[in-house]
N, C-alpha and C positions, 0 to 999 in steps of 0.2 A: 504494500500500500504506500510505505514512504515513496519508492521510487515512481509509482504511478503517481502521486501527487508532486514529484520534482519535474516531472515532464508536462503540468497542468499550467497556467497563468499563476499566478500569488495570488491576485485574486477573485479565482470562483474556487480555491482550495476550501472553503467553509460553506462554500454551497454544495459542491462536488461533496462531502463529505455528510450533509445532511441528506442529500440523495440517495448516497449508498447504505445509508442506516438506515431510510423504508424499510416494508415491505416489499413491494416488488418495485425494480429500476426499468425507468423508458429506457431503449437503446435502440438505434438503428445499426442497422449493417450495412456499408459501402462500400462500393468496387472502385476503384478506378480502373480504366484500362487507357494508355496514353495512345490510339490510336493516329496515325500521321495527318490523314486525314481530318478526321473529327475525333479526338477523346471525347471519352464516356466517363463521365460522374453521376452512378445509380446509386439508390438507395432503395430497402424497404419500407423506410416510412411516405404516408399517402398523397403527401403533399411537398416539394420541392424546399430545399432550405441551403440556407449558405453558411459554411463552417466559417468558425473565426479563427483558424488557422493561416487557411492559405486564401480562405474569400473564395472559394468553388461552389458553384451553384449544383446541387446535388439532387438530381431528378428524381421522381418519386416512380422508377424504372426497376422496381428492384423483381419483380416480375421473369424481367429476363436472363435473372441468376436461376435455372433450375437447379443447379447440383453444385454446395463447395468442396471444396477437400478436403483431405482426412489434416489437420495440421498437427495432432500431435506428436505425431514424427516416429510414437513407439522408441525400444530400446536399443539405444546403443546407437542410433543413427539421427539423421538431420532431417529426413525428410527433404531432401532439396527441391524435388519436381512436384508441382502440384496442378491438378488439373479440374479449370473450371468446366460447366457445359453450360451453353446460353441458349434463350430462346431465340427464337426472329419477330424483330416487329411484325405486325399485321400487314402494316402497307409494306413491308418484303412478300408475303404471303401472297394478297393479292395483287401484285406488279408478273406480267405477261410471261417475264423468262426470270424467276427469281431465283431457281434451284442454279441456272448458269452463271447466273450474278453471283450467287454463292461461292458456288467453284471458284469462281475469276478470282473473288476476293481473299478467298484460302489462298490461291499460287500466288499473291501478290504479296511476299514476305519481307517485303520495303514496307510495307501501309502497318508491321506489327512486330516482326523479328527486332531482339534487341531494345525493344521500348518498353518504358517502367510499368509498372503493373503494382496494385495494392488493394490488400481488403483490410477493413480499417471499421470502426466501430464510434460511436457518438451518443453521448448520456444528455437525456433531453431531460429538462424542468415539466412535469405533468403537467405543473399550473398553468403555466403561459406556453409550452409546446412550440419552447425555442431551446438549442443546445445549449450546453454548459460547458465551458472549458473548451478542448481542443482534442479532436479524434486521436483515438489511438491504434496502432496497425495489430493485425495478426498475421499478417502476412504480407512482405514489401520482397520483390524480385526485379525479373524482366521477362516479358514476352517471348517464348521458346517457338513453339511447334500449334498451327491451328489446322485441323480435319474437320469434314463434314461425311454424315449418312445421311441415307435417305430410305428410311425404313415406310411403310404403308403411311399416306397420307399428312407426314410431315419431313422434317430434316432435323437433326442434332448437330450440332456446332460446341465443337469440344478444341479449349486452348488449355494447354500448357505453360506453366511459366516456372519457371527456373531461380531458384533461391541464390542470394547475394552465396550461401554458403555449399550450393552446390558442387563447389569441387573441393570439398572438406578435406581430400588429403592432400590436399596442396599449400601449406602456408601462406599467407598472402605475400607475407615478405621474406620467405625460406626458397623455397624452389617454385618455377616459373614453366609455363609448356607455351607453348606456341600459339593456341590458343585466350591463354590468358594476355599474353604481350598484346594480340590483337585487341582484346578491349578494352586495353587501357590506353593503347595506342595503334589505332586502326591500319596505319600506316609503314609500320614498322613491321619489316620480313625477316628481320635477323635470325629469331628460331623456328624459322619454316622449318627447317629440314632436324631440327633435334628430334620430334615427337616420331620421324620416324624408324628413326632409332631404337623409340622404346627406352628414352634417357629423359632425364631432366634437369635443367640447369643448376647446379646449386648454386645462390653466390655466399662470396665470404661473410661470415659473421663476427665484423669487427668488434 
Protein backbone atom coordinates (compact mmCIF):
# COMPACT_ATOMS: atom_id res chain seq x y z
CA UNK A 1 0.00 0.00 0.00
CA UNK A 2 2.96 2.42 0.87
CA UNK A 3 4.23 2.15 -2.59
CA UNK A 4 0.95 2.27 -4.37
CA UNK A 5 0.39 5.52 -2.40
CA UNK A 6 4.05 6.89 -3.53
CA UNK A 7 3.12 6.45 -7.18
CA UNK A 8 -0.41 8.40 -6.39
CA UNK A 9 -0.50 12.72 -6.31
CA UNK A 10 0.12 13.95 -2.25
CA UNK A 11 -2.82 14.89 -2.77
CA UNK A 12 -5.81 12.40 -3.36
CA UNK A 13 -3.56 10.09 -0.88
CA UNK A 14 -6.54 10.77 1.81
CA UNK A 15 -9.18 10.29 -0.58
CA UNK A 16 -7.50 7.24 -2.20
CA UNK A 17 -7.36 5.97 1.17
CA UNK A 18 -10.91 6.47 2.23
CA UNK A 19 -11.97 4.72 -0.81
CA UNK A 20 -10.14 1.68 -0.40
CA UNK A 21 -11.41 1.40 3.40
CA UNK A 22 -15.33 0.98 1.72
CA UNK A 23 -16.94 -1.66 1.18
CA UNK A 24 -16.76 -2.20 -2.28
CA UNK A 25 -14.17 0.06 -4.68
CA UNK A 26 -15.39 1.64 -8.21
CA UNK A 27 -12.50 0.60 -10.68
CA UNK A 28 -12.29 0.68 -14.22
CA UNK A 29 -10.03 -1.34 -16.41
CA UNK A 30 -8.07 0.25 -19.41
CA UNK A 31 -6.27 -0.78 -22.55
CA UNK A 32 -4.38 1.26 -24.25
CA UNK A 33 -3.01 0.11 -27.52
CA UNK A 34 -0.68 2.84 -29.39
CA UNK A 35 -1.85 2.02 -32.69
CA UNK A 36 0.10 4.34 -35.61
CA UNK A 37 -2.66 5.16 -37.00
CA UNK A 38 -5.38 5.85 -34.45
CA UNK A 39 -4.56 4.72 -30.78
CA UNK A 40 -7.08 3.21 -28.75
CA UNK A 41 -7.81 4.45 -25.06
CA UNK A 42 -10.84 1.94 -23.83
CA UNK A 43 -12.32 1.54 -20.92
CA UNK A 44 -15.19 -0.47 -19.16
CA UNK A 45 -16.71 2.16 -17.59
CA UNK A 46 -20.19 3.42 -19.48
CA UNK A 47 -19.24 6.77 -20.04
CA UNK A 48 -15.99 8.30 -21.49
CA UNK A 49 -13.49 10.06 -18.87
CA UNK A 50 -10.17 11.77 -18.81
CA UNK A 51 -7.28 10.56 -16.59
CA UNK A 52 -5.29 13.14 -14.78
CA UNK A 53 -2.21 11.52 -15.57
CA UNK A 54 -1.44 11.92 -18.97
CA UNK A 55 -5.03 13.96 -19.86
CA UNK A 56 -6.31 10.76 -22.34
CA UNK A 57 -9.78 10.68 -23.17
CA UNK A 58 -10.63 7.17 -22.39
CA UNK A 59 -13.62 5.68 -24.26
CA UNK A 60 -16.30 3.91 -22.77
CA UNK A 61 -15.03 0.87 -25.55
CA UNK A 62 -14.29 -1.58 -23.06
CA UNK A 63 -16.72 -3.98 -24.93
CA UNK A 64 -14.11 -4.63 -27.25
CA UNK A 65 -11.74 -6.34 -24.65
CA UNK A 66 -13.22 -9.93 -24.90
CA UNK A 67 -10.56 -11.92 -23.26
CA UNK A 68 -7.30 -10.56 -20.91
CA UNK A 69 -4.49 -12.55 -19.90
CA UNK A 70 -3.44 -14.74 -17.46
CA UNK A 71 -0.85 -11.87 -15.71
CA UNK A 72 0.07 -13.77 -12.88
CA UNK A 73 2.98 -15.01 -14.55
CA UNK A 74 2.74 -18.48 -12.18
CA UNK A 75 6.07 -19.84 -10.74
CA UNK A 76 9.40 -19.26 -11.29
CA UNK A 77 8.61 -17.27 -14.52
CA UNK A 78 7.63 -13.79 -15.83
CA UNK A 79 5.10 -14.36 -17.82
CA UNK A 80 6.47 -12.02 -20.74
CA UNK A 81 3.94 -12.73 -23.63
CA UNK A 82 0.46 -11.83 -23.07
CA UNK A 83 -2.39 -12.07 -25.36
CA UNK A 84 -5.26 -9.95 -25.72
CA UNK A 85 -8.57 -10.83 -28.16
CA UNK A 86 -10.63 -7.82 -29.37
CA UNK A 87 -13.95 -7.51 -30.71
CA UNK A 88 -14.65 -5.48 -34.09
CA UNK A 89 -16.67 -2.59 -34.16
CA UNK A 90 -20.17 -2.87 -35.76
CA UNK A 91 -19.59 -0.42 -38.58
CA UNK A 92 -16.37 -3.08 -39.29
CA UNK A 93 -19.10 -5.73 -39.34
CA UNK A 94 -21.22 -4.01 -41.55
CA UNK A 95 -18.61 -2.38 -44.01
CA UNK A 96 -18.94 -4.52 -47.60
CA UNK A 97 -15.29 -6.31 -47.42
CA UNK A 98 -14.47 -6.10 -43.79
CA UNK A 99 -13.02 -9.68 -43.16
CA UNK A 100 -10.33 -8.24 -46.11
CA UNK A 101 -9.88 -5.13 -44.36
CA UNK A 102 -9.00 -7.29 -41.49
CA UNK A 103 -6.59 -9.22 -43.01
CA UNK A 104 -4.83 -6.18 -44.69
CA UNK A 105 -4.69 -4.74 -41.29
CA UNK A 106 -3.14 -7.92 -39.43
CA UNK A 107 -0.14 -7.90 -42.42
CA UNK A 108 0.24 -4.24 -41.94
CA UNK A 109 2.88 -4.64 -38.89
CA UNK A 110 4.05 -0.91 -39.38
CA UNK A 111 0.39 0.38 -38.02
CA UNK A 112 1.28 -2.15 -34.50
CA UNK A 113 4.72 -4.00 -34.22
CA UNK A 114 6.85 -2.45 -31.62
CA UNK A 115 4.23 0.17 -30.21
CA UNK A 116 3.48 0.45 -26.59
CA UNK A 117 0.80 -1.24 -25.23
CA UNK A 118 -0.82 -1.15 -21.46
CA UNK A 119 -3.68 -2.32 -19.24
CA UNK A 120 -3.93 -0.02 -16.46
CA UNK A 121 -6.70 0.35 -13.92
CA UNK A 122 -8.49 3.65 -12.39
CA UNK A 123 -10.25 4.11 -8.70
CA UNK A 124 -13.38 6.35 -9.38
CA UNK A 125 -15.07 8.42 -6.38
CA UNK A 126 -18.99 6.63 -6.38
CA UNK A 127 -20.15 10.00 -5.30
CA UNK A 128 -19.38 12.21 -8.16
CA UNK A 129 -18.10 9.36 -10.65
CA UNK A 130 -14.88 11.05 -11.45
CA UNK A 131 -11.39 9.36 -10.96
CA UNK A 132 -9.17 9.69 -8.09
CA UNK A 133 -5.55 9.89 -8.26
CA UNK A 134 -3.76 8.50 -11.39
CA UNK A 135 -4.05 4.93 -13.04
CA UNK A 136 -2.06 2.25 -12.22
CA UNK A 137 -0.76 -0.48 -14.90
CA UNK A 138 -0.93 -4.27 -14.62
CA UNK A 139 0.43 -4.71 -17.40
CA UNK A 140 2.93 -2.10 -19.65
CA UNK A 141 4.93 -3.88 -22.93
CA UNK A 142 4.90 -3.47 -26.76
CA UNK A 143 2.98 -4.78 -29.42
CA UNK A 144 4.20 -8.22 -30.76
CA UNK A 145 2.28 -10.53 -33.14
CA UNK A 146 -1.74 -9.64 -34.35
CA UNK A 147 -3.93 -12.93 -36.08
CA UNK A 148 -7.23 -13.04 -37.00
CA UNK A 149 -10.12 -16.33 -37.56
CA UNK A 150 -12.93 -16.50 -38.94
CA UNK A 151 -14.98 -19.04 -37.25
CA UNK A 152 -19.04 -19.40 -38.40
CA UNK A 153 -20.54 -15.96 -38.42
CA UNK A 154 -17.87 -13.75 -36.96
CA UNK A 155 -13.92 -13.11 -36.61
CA UNK A 156 -11.53 -13.15 -33.44
CA UNK A 157 -8.69 -10.70 -33.58
CA UNK A 158 -6.13 -11.95 -31.10
CA UNK A 159 -2.68 -9.52 -30.27
CA UNK A 160 0.11 -10.21 -28.54
CA UNK A 161 2.27 -8.20 -26.68
CA UNK A 162 5.60 -8.79 -25.36
CA UNK A 163 6.65 -7.75 -21.79
CA UNK A 164 9.42 -4.93 -21.16
CA UNK A 165 10.97 -8.35 -19.37
CA UNK A 166 10.41 -10.75 -21.82
CA UNK A 167 13.95 -11.80 -22.42
CA UNK A 168 14.53 -12.28 -18.73
CA UNK A 169 17.65 -14.15 -19.24
CA UNK A 170 19.31 -11.57 -20.71
CA UNK A 171 20.52 -8.76 -18.25
CA UNK A 172 19.76 -5.49 -19.48
CA UNK A 173 23.18 -4.28 -18.90
CA UNK A 174 25.13 -7.85 -18.80
CA UNK A 175 24.85 -9.52 -22.16
CA UNK A 176 23.37 -8.15 -25.26
CA UNK A 177 21.95 -10.23 -28.73
CA UNK A 178 21.39 -8.72 -31.77
CA UNK A 179 18.05 -8.23 -31.28
CA UNK A 180 18.01 -6.36 -28.24
CA UNK A 181 20.92 -3.76 -29.82
CA UNK A 182 18.14 -3.20 -32.60
CA UNK A 183 15.63 -1.72 -30.04
CA UNK A 184 17.54 0.30 -28.49
CA UNK A 185 19.01 1.37 -31.52
CA UNK A 186 17.39 0.50 -34.73
CA UNK A 187 20.17 1.24 -36.77
CA UNK A 188 22.96 -0.26 -35.51
CA UNK A 189 24.04 -3.81 -37.34
CA UNK A 190 27.07 -4.49 -35.21
CA UNK A 191 25.65 -7.81 -33.69
CA UNK A 192 23.85 -9.03 -36.60
CA UNK A 193 25.86 -12.00 -37.01
CA UNK A 194 26.76 -12.86 -33.01
CA UNK A 195 23.13 -14.48 -32.53
CA UNK A 196 24.15 -16.70 -35.16
CA UNK A 197 26.59 -18.16 -33.57
CA UNK A 198 24.44 -19.19 -30.72
CA UNK A 199 26.86 -16.42 -28.56
CA UNK A 200 26.21 -13.46 -26.64
CA UNK A 201 28.17 -10.51 -26.04
CA UNK A 202 29.39 -10.00 -22.65
CA UNK A 203 30.75 -6.75 -21.90
CA UNK A 204 33.08 -5.89 -19.10
CA UNK A 205 31.90 -5.23 -15.79
CA UNK A 206 33.95 -2.45 -14.44
Amino acid sequence: MIEFLKAQPAESHEQIMDLLSREAVQMAVMLHLDFANEPLWLSNMNVPFTDLKWGYTWGAGGGLLVSLPNLSGGDNQLAPFHEYRLALPNEWIDAENWAADLVEMVANVSEYRKRDSGLYSQIFDPDTNQPVGHPFAYDVGIMDKMSCSFPVGGAILSLTTESFMARKGVPVYGMQTYFDQLRRHPTDQGLQFVTEAGKLITWTNW
